[in-house]
N, C-alpha and C positions, 0 to 999 in steps of 0.2 A: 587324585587324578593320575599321579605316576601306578599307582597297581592298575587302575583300569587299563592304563595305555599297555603295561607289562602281561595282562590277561589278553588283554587285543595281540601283542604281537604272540603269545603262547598260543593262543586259537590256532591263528595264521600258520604258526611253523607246524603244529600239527595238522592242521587241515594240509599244507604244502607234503607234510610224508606222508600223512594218506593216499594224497593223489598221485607222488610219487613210487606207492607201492602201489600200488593199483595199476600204473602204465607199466612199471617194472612186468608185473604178473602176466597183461594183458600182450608185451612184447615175447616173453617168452612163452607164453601158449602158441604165440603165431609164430614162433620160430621152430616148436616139437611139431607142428598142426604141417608146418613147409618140409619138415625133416619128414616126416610122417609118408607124407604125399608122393615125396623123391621118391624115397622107397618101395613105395608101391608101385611108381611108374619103371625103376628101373626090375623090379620083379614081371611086369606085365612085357617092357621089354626083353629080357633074358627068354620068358619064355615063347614068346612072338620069333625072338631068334634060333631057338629049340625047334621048334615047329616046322619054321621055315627051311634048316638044315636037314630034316628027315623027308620033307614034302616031295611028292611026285611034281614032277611039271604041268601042273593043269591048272583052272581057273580056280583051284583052294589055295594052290599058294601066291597067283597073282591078289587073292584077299588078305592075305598075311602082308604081304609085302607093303601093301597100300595101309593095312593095321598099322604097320610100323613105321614107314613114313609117317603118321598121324603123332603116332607117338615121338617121333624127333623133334617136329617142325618147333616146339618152342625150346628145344634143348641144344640142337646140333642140325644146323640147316643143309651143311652140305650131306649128313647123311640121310636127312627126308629127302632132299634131291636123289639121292642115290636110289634108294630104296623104290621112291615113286618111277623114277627110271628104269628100274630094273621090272618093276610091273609089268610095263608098259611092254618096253621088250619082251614080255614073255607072255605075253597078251594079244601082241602083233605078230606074234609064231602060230599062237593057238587061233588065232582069228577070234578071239573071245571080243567081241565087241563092248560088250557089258564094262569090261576089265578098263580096255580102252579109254572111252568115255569117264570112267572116273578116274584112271591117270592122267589124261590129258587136264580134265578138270580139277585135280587136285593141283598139278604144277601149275596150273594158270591164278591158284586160290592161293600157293606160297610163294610163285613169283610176284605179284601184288603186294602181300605180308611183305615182300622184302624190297618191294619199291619197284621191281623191275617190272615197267608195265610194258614195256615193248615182247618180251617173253612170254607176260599175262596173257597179254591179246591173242599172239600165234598160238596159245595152246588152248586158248576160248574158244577160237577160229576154230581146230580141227574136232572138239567139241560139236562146236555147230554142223560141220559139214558131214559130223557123223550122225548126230542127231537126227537132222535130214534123213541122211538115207537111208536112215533104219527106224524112222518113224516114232521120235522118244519125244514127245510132244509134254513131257512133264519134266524132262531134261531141259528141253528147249526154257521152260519158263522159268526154271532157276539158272540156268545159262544168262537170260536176258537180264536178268539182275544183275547178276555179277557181272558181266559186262555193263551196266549203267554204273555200279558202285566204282570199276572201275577209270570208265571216263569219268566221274564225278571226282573221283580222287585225284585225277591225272589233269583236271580243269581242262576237260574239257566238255564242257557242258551241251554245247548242240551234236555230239557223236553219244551223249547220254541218252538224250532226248529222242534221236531218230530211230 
């Protein structure tokens, strides 16, 4: 009986490093795979910022700009703010509507992300009201989501619903 119980617990400790190098293995593929990732986003941003430093002022570099906001929003919030801001302004020079529309829409999609739903809304809002006037009815209908994802998050369920 003592060798069997001694075979039981040698299984055991083996099976225990097995699994143990096996989670080892499995943590460091996910840590080169995250390291990996970094890098590639901070190359896509470097050259997103290249780009943007040579650009003329017209609605190619309010798309960069809005590029790279996208690129911050889960790294460094006040620079996706920055960045989506700076769009906007230079979108609101150009009269680029297009530009507009998806700065306003972006900061109402990272104010949200960051809880601020009072900010969400006013930039939902001028969303909408451009939507409207310029007749972007497929705008409108991802607008209307986000605004119910919105009040659903914010509990408030009957400004979801209406």
């Amino acid at each position: 009986m003592p060798a069997c119980l001694k075979c039981i617990k040698l299984l055991i400790s083996l099976i225990k490093n097995y699994m143990l190098t096996r989670i080892t293995a499995l943590i460091l593929m996910l840590c080169f795979s995250h390291a990996r990732l970094q890098a590639q986003q901070n190359k896509r941003i470097d050259s997103l910022k290249n780009k943007i430093a040579t650009a003329l002022p017209d609605t190619n570099k309010v798309n960069l700009l809005v590029d790279l906001a996208l690129q911050y929003v889960n790294i460094d919030s006040a620079k996706a703010i920055q960045n989506i801001t700076n769009a906007l302004k230079l979108s609101n020079q150009l009269k680029y509507v297009d530009g507009q529309i998806d700065a306003y829409n972006n900061l109402g999609i990272f104010y949200m992300t960051f809880y601020n739903m009072e900010k969400a809304l006013s930039n939902y809002n001028e969303v909408e009201i451009l939507a409207k006037k310029y007749i972007k009815e497929g705008i409108l209908t991802s607008l209307y989501s986000n605004m119910g994802n919105l009040y659903s998050d914010w509990n408030k369920s009957a400004e979801a619903i209406a």
